[in-house]
N, CA, C, O and CB atoms as a CASP TS submission, in Angstrom:
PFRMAT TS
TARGET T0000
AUTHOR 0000-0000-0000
METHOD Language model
MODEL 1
PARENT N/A
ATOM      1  N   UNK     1     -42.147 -68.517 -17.788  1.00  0.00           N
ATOM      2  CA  UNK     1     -41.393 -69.105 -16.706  1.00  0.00           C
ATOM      3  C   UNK     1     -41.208 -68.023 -15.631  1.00  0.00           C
ATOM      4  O   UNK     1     -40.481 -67.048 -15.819  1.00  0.00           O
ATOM      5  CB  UNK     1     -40.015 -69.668 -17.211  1.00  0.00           C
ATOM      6  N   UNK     2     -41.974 -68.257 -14.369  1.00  0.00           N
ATOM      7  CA  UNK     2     -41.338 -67.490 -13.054  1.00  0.00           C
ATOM      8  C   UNK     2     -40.106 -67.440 -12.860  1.00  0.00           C
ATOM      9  O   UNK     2     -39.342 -68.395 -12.722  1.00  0.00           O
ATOM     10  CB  UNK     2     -41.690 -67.953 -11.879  1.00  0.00           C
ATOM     11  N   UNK     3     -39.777 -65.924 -12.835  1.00  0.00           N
ATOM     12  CA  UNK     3     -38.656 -65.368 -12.487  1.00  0.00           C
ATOM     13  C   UNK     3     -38.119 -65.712 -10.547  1.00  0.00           C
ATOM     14  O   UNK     3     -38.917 -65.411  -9.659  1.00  0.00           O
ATOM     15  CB  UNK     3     -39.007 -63.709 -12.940  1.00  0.00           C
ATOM     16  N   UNK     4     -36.739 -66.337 -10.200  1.00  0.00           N
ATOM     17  CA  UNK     4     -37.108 -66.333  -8.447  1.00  0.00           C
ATOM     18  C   UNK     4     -36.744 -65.374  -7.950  1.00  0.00           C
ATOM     19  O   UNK     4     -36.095 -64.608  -8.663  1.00  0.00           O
ATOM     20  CB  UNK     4     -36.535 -67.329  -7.514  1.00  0.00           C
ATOM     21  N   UNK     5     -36.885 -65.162  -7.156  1.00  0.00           N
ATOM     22  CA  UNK     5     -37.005 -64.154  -6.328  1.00  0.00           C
ATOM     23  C   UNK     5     -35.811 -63.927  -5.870  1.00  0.00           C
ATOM     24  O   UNK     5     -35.222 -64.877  -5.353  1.00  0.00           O
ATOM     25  CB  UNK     5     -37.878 -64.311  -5.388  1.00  0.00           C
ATOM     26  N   UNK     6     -35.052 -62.411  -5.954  1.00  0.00           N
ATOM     27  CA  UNK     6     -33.884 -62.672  -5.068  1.00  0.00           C
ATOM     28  C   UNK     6     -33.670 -62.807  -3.449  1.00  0.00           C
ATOM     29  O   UNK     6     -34.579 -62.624  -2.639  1.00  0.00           O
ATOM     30  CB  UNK     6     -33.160 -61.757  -5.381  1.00  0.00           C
ATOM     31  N   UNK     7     -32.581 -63.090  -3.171  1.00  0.00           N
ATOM     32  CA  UNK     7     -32.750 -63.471  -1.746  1.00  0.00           C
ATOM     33  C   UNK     7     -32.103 -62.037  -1.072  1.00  0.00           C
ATOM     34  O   UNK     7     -31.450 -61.187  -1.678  1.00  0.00           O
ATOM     35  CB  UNK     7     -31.855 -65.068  -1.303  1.00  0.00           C
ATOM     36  N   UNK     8     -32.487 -62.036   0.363  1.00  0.00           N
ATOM     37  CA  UNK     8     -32.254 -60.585   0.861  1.00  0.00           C
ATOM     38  C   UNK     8     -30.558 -60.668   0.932  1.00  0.00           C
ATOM     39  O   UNK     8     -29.816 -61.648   0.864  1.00  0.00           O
ATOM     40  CB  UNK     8     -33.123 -60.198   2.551  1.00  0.00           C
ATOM     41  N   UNK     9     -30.289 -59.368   1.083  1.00  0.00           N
ATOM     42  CA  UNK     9     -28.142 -59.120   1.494  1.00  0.00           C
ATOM     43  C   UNK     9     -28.411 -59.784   2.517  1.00  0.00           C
ATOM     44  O   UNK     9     -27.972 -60.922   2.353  1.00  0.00           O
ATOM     45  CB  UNK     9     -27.084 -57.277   1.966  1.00  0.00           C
ATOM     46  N   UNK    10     -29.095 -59.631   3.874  1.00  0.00           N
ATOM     47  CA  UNK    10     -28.516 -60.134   4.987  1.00  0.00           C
ATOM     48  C   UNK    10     -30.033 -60.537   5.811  1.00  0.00           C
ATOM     49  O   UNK    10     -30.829 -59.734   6.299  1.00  0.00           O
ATOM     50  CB  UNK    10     -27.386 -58.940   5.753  1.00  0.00           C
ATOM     51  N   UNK    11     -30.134 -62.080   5.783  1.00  0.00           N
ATOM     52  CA  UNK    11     -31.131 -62.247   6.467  1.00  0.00           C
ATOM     53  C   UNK    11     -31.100 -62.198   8.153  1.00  0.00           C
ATOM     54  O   UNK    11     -30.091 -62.305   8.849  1.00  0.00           O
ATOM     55  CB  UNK    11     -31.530 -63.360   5.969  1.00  0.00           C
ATOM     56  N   UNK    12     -32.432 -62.014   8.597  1.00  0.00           N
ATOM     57  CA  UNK    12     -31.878 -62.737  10.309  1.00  0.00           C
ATOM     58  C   UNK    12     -30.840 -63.144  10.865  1.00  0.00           C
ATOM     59  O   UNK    12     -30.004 -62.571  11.563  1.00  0.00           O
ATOM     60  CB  UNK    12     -32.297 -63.782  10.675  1.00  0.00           C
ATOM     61  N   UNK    13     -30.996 -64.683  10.339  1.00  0.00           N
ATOM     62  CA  UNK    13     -29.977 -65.609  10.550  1.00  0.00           C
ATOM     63  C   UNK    13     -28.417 -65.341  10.588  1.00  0.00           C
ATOM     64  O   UNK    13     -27.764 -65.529  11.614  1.00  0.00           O
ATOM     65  CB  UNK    13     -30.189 -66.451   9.649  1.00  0.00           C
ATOM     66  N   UNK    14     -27.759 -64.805   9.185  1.00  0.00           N
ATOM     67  CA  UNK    14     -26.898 -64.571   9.069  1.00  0.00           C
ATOM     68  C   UNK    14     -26.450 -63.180   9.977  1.00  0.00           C
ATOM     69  O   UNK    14     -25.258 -63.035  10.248  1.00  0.00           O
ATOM     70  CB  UNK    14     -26.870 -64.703   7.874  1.00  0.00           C
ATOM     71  N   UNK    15     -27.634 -61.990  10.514  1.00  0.00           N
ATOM     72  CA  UNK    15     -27.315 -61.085  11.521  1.00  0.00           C
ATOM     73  C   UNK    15     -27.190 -61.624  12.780  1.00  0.00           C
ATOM     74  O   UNK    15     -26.322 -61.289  13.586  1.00  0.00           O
ATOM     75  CB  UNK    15     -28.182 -60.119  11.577  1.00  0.00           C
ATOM     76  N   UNK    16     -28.021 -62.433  12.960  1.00  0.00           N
ATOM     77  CA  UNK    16     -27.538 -63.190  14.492  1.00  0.00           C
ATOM     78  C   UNK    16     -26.180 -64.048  14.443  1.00  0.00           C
ATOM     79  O   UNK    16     -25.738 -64.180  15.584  1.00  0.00           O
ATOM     80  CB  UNK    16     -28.785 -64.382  15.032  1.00  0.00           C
ATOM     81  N   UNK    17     -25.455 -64.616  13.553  1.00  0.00           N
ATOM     82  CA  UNK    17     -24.350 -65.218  13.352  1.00  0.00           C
ATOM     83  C   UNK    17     -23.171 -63.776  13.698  1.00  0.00           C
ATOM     84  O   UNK    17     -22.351 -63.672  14.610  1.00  0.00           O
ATOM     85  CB  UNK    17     -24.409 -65.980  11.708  1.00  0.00           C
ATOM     86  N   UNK    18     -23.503 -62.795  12.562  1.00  0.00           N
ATOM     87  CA  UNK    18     -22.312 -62.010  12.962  1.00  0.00           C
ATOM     88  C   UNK    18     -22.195 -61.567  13.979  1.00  0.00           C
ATOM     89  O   UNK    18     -21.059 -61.324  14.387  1.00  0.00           O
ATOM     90  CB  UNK    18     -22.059 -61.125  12.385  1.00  0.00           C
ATOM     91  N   UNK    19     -23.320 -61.295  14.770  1.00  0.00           N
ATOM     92  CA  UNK    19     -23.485 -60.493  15.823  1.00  0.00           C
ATOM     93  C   UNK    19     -22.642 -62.050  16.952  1.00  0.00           C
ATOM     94  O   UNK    19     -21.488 -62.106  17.375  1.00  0.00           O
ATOM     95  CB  UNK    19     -25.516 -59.821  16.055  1.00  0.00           C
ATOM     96  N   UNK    20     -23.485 -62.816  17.078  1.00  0.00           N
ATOM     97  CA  UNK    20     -22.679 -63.689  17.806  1.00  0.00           C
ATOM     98  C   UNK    20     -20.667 -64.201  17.802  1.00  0.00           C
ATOM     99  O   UNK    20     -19.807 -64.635  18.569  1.00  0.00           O
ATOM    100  CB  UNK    20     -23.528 -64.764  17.439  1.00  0.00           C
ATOM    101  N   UNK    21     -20.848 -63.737  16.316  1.00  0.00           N
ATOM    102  CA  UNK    21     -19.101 -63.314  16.117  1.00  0.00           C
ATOM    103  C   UNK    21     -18.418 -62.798  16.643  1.00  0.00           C
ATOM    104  O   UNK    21     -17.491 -63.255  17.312  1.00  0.00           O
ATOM    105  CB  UNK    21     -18.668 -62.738  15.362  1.00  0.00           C
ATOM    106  N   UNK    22     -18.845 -61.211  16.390  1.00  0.00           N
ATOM    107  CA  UNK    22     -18.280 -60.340  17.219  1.00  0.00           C
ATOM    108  C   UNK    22     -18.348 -60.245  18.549  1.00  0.00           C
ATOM    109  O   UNK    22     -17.445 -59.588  19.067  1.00  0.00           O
ATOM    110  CB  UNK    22     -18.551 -59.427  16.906  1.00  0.00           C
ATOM    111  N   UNK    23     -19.252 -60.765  19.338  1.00  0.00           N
ATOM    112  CA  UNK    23     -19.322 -60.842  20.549  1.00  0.00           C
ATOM    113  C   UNK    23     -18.192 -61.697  21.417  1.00  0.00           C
ATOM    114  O   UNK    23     -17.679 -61.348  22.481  1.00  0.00           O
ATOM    115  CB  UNK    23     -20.539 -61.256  20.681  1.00  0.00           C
ATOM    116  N   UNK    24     -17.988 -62.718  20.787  1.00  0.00           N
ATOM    117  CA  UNK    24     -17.413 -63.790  21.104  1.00  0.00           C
ATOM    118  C   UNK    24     -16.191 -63.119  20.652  1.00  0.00           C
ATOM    119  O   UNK    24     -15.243 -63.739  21.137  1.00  0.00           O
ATOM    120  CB  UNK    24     -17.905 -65.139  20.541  1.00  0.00           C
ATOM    121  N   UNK    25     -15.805 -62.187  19.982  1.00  0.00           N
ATOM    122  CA  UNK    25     -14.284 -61.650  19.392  1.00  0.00           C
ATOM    123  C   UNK    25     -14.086 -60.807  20.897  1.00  0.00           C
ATOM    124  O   UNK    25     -13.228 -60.898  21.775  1.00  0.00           O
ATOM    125  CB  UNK    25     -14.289 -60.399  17.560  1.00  0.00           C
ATOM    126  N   UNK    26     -15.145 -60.065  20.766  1.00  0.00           N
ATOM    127  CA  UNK    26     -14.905 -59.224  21.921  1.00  0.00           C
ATOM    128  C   UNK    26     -14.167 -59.697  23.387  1.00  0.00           C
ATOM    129  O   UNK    26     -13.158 -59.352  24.001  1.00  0.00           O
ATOM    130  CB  UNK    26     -16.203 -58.783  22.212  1.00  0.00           C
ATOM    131  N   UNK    27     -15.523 -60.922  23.634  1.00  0.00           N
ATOM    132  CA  UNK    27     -14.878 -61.432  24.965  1.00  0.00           C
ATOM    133  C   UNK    27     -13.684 -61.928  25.184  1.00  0.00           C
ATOM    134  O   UNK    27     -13.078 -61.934  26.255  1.00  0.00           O
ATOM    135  CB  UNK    27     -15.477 -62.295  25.434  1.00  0.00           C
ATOM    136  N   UNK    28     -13.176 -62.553  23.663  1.00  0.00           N
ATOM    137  CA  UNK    28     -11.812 -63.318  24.384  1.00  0.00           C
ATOM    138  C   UNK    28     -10.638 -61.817  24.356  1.00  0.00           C
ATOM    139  O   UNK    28      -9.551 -61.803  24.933  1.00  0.00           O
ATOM    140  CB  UNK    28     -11.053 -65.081  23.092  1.00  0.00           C
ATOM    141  N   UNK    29     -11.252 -60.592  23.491  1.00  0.00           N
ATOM    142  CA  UNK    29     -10.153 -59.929  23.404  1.00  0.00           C
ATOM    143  C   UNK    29      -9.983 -59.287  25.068  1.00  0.00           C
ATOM    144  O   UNK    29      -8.914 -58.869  25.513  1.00  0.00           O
ATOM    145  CB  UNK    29     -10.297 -58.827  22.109  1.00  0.00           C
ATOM    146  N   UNK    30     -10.821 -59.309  25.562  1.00  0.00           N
ATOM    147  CA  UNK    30     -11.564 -58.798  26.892  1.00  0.00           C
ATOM    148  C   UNK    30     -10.277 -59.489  27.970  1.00  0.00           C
ATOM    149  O   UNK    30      -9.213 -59.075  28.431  1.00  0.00           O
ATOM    150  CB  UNK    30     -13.538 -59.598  27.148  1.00  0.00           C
ATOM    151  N   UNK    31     -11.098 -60.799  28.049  1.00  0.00           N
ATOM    152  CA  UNK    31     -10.209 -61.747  29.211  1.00  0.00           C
ATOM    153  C   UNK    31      -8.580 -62.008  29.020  1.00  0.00           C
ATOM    154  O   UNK    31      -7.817 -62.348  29.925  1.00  0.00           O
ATOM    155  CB  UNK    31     -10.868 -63.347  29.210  1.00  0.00           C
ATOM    156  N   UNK    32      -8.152 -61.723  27.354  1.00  0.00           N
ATOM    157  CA  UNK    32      -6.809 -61.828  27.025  1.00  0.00           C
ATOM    158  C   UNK    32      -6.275 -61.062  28.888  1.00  0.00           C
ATOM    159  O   UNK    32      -5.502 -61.558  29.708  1.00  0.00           O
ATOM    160  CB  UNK    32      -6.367 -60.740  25.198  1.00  0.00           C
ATOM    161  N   UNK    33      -7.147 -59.631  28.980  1.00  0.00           N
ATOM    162  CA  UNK    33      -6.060 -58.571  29.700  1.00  0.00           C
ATOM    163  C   UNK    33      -6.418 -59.138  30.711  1.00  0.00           C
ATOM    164  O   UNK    33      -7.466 -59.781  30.782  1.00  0.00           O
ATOM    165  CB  UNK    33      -6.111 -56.872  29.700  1.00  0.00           C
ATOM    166  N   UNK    34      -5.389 -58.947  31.897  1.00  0.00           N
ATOM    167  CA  UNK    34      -5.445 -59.341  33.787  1.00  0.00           C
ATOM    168  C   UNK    34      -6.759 -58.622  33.872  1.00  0.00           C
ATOM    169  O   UNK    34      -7.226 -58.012  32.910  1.00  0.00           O
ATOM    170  CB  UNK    34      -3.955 -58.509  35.139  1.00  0.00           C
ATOM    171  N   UNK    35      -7.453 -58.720  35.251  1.00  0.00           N
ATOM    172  CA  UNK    35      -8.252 -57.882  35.675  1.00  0.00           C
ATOM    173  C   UNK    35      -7.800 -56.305  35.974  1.00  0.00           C
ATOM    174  O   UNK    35      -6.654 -56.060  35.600  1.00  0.00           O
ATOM    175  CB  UNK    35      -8.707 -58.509  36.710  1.00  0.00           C
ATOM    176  N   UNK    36      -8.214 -55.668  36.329  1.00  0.00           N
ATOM    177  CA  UNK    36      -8.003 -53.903  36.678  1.00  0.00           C
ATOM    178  C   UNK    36      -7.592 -53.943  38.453  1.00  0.00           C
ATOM    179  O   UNK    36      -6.812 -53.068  38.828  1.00  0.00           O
ATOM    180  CB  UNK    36      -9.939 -52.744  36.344  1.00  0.00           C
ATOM    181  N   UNK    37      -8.014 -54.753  39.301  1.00  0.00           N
ATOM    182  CA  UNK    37      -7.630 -54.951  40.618  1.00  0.00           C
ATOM    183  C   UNK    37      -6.359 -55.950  40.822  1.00  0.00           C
ATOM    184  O   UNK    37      -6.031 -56.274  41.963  1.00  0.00           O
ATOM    185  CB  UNK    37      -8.843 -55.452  41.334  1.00  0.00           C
ATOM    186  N   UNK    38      -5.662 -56.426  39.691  1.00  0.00           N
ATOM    187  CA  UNK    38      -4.518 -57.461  40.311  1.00  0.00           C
ATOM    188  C   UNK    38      -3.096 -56.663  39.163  1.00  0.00           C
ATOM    189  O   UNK    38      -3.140 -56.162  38.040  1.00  0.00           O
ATOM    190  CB  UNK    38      -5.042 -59.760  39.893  1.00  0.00           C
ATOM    191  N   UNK    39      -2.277 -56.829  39.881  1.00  0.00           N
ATOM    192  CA  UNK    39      -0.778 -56.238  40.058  1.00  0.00           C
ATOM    193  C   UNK    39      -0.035 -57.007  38.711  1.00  0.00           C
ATOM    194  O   UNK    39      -0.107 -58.232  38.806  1.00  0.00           O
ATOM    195  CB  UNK    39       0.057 -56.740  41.814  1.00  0.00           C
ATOM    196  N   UNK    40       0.350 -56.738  38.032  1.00  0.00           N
ATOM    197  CA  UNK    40       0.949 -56.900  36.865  1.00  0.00           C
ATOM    198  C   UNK    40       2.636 -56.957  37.222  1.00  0.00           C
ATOM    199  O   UNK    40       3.220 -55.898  37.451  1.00  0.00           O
ATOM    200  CB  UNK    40       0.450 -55.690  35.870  1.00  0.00           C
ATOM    201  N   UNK    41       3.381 -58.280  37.254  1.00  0.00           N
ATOM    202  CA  UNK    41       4.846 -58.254  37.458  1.00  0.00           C
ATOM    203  C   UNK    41       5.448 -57.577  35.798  1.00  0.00           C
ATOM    204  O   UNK    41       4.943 -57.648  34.678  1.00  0.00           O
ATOM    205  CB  UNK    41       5.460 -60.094  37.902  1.00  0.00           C
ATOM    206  N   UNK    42       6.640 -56.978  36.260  1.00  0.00           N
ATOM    207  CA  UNK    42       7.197 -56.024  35.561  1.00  0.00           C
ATOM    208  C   UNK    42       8.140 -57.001  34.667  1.00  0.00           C
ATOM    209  O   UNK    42       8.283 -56.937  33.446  1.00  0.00           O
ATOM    210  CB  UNK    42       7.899 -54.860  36.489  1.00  0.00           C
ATOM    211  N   UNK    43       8.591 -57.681  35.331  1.00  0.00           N
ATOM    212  CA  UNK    43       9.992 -58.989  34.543  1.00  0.00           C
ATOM    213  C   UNK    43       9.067 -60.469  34.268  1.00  0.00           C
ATOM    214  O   UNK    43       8.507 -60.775  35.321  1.00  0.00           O
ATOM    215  CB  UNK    43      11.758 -59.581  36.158  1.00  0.00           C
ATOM    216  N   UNK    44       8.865 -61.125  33.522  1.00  0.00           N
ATOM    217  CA  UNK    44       7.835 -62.287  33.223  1.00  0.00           C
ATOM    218  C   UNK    44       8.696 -63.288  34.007  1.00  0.00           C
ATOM    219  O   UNK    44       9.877 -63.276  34.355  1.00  0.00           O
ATOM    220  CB  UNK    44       7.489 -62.727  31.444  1.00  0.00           C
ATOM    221  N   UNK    45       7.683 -64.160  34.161  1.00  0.00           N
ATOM    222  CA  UNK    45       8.653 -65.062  34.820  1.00  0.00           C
ATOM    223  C   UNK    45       8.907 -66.510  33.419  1.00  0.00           C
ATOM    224  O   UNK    45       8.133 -66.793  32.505  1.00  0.00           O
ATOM    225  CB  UNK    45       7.776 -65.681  36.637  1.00  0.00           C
ATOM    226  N   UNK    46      10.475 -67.255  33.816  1.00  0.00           N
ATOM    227  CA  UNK    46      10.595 -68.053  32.050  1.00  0.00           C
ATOM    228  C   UNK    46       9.655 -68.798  32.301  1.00  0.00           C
ATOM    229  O   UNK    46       9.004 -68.777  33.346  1.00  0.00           O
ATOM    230  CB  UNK    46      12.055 -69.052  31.400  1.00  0.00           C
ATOM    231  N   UNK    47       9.468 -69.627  31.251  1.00  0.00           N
ATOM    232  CA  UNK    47       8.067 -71.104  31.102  1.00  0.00           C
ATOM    233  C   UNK    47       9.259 -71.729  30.678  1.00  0.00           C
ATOM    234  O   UNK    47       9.246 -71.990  29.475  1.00  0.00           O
ATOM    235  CB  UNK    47       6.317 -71.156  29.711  1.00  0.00           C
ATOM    236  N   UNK    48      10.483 -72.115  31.396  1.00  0.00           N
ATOM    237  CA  UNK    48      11.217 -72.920  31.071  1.00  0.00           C
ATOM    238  C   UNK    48      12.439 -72.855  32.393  1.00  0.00           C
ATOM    239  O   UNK    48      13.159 -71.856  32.401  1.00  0.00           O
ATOM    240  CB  UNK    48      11.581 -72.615  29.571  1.00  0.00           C
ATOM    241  N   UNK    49      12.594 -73.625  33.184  1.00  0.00           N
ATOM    242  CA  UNK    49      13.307 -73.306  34.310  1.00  0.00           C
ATOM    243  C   UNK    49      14.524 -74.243  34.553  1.00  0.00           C
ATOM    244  O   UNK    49      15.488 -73.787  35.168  1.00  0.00           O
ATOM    245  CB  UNK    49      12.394 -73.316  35.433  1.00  0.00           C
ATOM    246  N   UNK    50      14.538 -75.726  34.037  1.00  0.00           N
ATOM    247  CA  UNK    50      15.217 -76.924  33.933  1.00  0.00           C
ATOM    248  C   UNK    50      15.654 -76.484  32.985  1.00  0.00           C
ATOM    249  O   UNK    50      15.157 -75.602  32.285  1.00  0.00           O
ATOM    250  CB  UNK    50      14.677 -78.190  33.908  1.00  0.00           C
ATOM    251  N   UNK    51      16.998 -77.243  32.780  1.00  0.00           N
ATOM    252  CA  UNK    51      17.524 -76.922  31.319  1.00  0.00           C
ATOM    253  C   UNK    51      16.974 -78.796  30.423  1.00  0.00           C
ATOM    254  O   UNK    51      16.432 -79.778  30.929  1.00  0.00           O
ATOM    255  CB  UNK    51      19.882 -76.469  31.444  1.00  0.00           C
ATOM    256  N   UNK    52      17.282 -78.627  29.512  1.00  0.00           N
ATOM    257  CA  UNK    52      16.882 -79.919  28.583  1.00  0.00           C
ATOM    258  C   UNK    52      17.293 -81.202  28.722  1.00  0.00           C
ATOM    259  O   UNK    52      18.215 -81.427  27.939  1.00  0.00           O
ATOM    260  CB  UNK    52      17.231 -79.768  27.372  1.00  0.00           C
ATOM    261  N   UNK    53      16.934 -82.356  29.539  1.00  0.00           N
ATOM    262  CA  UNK    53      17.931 -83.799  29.929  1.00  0.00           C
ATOM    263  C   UNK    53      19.103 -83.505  28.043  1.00  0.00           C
ATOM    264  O   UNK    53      18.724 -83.173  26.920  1.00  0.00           O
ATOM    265  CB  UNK    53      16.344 -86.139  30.013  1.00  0.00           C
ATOM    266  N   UNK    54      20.367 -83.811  28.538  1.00  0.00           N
ATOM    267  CA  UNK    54      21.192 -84.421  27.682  1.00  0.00           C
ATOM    268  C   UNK    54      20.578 -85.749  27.078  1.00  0.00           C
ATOM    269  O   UNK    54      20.201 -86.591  27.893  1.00  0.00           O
ATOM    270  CB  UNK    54      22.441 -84.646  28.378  1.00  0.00           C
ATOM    271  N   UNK    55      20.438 -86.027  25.677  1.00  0.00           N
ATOM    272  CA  UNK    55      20.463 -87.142  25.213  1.00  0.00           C
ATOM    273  C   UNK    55      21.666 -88.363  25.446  1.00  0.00           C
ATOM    274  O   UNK    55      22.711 -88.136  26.055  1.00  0.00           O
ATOM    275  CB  UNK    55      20.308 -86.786  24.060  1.00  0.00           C
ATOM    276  N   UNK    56      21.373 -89.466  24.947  1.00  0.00           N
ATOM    277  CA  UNK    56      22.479 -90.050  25.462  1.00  0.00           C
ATOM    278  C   UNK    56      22.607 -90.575  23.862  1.00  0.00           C
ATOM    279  O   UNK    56      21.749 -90.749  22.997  1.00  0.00           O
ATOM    280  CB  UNK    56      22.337 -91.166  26.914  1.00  0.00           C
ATOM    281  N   UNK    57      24.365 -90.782  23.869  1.00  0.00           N
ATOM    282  CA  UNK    57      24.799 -90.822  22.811  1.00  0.00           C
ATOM    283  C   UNK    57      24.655 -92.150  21.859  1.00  0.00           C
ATOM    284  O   UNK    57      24.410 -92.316  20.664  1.00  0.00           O
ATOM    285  CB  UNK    57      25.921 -90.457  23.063  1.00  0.00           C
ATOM    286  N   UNK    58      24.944 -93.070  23.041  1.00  0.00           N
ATOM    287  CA  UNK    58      25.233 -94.469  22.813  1.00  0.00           C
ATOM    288  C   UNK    58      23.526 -95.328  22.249  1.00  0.00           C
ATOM    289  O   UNK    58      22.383 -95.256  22.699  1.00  0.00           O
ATOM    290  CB  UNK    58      25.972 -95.120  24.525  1.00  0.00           C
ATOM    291  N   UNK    59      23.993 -95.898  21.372  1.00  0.00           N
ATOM    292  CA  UNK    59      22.586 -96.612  20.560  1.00  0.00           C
ATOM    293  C   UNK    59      22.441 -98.024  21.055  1.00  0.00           C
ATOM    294  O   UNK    59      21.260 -98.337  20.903  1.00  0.00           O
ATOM    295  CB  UNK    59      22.739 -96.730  18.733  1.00  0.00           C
ATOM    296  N   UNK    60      23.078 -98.940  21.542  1.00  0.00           N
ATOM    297  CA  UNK    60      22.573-100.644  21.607  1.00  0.00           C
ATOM    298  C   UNK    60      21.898-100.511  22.784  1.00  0.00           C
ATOM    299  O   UNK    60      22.259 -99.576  23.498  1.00  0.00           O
ATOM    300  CB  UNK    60      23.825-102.005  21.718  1.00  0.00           C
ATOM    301  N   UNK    61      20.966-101.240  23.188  1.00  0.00           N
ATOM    302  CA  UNK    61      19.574-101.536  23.984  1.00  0.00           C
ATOM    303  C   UNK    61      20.779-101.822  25.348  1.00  0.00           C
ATOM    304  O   UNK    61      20.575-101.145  26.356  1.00  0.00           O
ATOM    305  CB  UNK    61      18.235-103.215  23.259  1.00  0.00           C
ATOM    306  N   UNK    62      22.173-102.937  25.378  1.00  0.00           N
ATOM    307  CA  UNK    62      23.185-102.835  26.683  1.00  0.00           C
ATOM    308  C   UNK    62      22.851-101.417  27.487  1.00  0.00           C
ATOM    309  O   UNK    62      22.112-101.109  28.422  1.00  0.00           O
ATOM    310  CB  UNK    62      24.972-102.814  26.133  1.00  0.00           C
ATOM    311  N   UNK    63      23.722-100.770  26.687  1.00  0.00           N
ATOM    312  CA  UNK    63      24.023 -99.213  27.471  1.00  0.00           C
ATOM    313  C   UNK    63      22.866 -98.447  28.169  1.00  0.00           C
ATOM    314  O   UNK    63      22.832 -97.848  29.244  1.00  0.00           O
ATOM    315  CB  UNK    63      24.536 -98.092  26.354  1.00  0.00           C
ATOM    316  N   UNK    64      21.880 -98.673  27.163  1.00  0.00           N
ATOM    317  CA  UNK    64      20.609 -97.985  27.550  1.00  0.00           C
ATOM    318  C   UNK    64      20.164 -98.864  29.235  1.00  0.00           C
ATOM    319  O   UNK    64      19.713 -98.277  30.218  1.00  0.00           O
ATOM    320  CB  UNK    64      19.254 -98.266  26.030  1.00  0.00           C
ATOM    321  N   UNK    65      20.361 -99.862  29.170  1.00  0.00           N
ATOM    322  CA  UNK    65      19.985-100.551  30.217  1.00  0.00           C
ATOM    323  C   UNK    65      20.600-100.165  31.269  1.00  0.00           C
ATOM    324  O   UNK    65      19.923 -99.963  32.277  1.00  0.00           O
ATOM    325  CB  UNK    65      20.098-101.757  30.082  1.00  0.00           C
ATOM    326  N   UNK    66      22.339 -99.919  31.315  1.00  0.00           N
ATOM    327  CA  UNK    66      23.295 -99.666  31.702  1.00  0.00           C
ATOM    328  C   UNK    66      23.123 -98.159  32.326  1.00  0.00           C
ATOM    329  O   UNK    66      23.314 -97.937  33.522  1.00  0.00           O
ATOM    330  CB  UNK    66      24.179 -99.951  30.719  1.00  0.00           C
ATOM    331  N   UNK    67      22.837 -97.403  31.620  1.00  0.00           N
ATOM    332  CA  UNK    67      22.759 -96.683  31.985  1.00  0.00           C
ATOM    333  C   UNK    67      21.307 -95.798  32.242  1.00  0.00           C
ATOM    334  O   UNK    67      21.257 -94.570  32.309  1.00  0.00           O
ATOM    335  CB  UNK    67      23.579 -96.455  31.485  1.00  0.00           C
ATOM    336  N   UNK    68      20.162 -96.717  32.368  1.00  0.00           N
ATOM    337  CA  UNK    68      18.932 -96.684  33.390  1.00  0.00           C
ATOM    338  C   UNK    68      19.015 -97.288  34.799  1.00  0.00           C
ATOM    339  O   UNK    68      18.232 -96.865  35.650  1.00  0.00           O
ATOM    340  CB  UNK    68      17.801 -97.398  32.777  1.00  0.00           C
ATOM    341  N   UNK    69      20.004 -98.351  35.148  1.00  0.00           N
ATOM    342  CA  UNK    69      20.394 -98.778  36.238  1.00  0.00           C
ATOM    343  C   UNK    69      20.943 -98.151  37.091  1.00  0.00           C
ATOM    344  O   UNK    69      20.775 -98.382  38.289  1.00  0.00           O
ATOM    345  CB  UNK    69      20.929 -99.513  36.118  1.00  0.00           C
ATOM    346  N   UNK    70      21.896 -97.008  36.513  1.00  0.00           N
ATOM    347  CA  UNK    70      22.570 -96.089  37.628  1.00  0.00           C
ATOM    348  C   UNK    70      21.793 -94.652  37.951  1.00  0.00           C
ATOM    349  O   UNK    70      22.246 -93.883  38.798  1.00  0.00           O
ATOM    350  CB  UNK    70      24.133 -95.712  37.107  1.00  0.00           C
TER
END
């Protein structure tokens, strides 16, 4: 009975995969940063500027109406 053959550690394929990995790691780690020509603010500005609508307390479908009217 033929013995099979083992298969290589790292074919082609699987070198063009990692390589395309890391590349693609690279770039987003890349674009994460601003460019080198634009000004970096020192204080962030919030991603939240409104404060949160109050819920409303009252439950029967009346009030709700009642108080979409005003």
């Amino acid at each position: 009975m033929p013995r099979r053959r083992r298969s290589p550690l790292k074919t082609q394929r699987q070198r063009a995969i990692a390589a395309c990995a890391a590349h693609l790691g690279d770039l987003k780690r890349f674009h994460r940063r601003p460019p080198a020509d634009v000004a970096v603010a020192a204080d962030p500005t919030p991603r939240r500027l409104a404060a949160a609508p109050a819920a409303s307390g009252c439950g029967s479908p009346a009030a709700s109406c009642a108080e979409l009217v005003r």
